[in-house]
N, C-alpha and C positions, 0 to 999 in steps of 0.2 A: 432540480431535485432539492427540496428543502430537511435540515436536520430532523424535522418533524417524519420523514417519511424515512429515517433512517434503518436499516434492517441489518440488526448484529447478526456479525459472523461468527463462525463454529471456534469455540472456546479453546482448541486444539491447536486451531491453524494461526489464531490470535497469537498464542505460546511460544507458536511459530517463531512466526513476525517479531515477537520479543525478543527470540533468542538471537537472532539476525542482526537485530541493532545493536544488541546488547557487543556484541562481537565485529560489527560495523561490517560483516558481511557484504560481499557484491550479491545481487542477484537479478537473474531475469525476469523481470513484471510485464504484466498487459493488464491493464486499466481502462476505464472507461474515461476515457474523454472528456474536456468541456463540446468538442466536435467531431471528434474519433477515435477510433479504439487508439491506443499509445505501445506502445512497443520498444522495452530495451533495456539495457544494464545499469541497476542503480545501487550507492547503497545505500543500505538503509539505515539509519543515524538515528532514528524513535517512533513508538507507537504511545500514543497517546489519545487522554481526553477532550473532548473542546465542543461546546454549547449542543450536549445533548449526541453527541455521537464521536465514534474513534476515529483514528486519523494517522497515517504513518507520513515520517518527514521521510525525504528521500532527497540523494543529491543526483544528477547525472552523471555516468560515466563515458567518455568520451570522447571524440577530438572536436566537439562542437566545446563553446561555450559550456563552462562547467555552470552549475544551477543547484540550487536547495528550493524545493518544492514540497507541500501537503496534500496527500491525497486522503480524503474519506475512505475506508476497509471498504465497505459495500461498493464500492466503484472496482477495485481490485478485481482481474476474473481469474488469475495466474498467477503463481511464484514459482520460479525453477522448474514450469509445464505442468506443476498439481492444480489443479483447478481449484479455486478457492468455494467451499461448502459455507452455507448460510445458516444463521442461528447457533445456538447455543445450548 
């Protein structure tokens, strides 16, 4: 999937996502994969711009290896089990 084919999400759930980081919140995600759906407790640390499309940092929470990762919003399908709405 390239930034080009990017599809912003609902302007709401974005505010979301802001307020989450903003407060470094834990929450439950399911995401789209680079190979399967993903599943689990992250927090979330920022939502941001980057080459034409958003993008939330995320660390893992965990007893694996802790990790800081960037997902695209449009990969997002869940936050806390609300389904995440498309556009704006």
């Amino acid at each position: 999937m390239s930034n080009t084919d990017y599809v912003p999400i609902s302007c709401s759930f974005h505010d979301a996502l802001e307020h989450h980081a903003t407060r470094g919140d834990v929450v439950r995600v399911v995401y789209e994969g680079a190979e399967e759906t993903q599943d689990g407790s992250f927090w979330l640390l920022d939502v941001f711009a980057k080459d034409g499309a958003d993008w939330v940092r995320m660390l893992s929470v965990g007893e694996d290896e802790t990790k800081a990762f960037e997902v695209r919003l449009d990969r997002l399908q869940a936050v806390n089990g609300q389904e995440l709405p498309r556009f704006c």
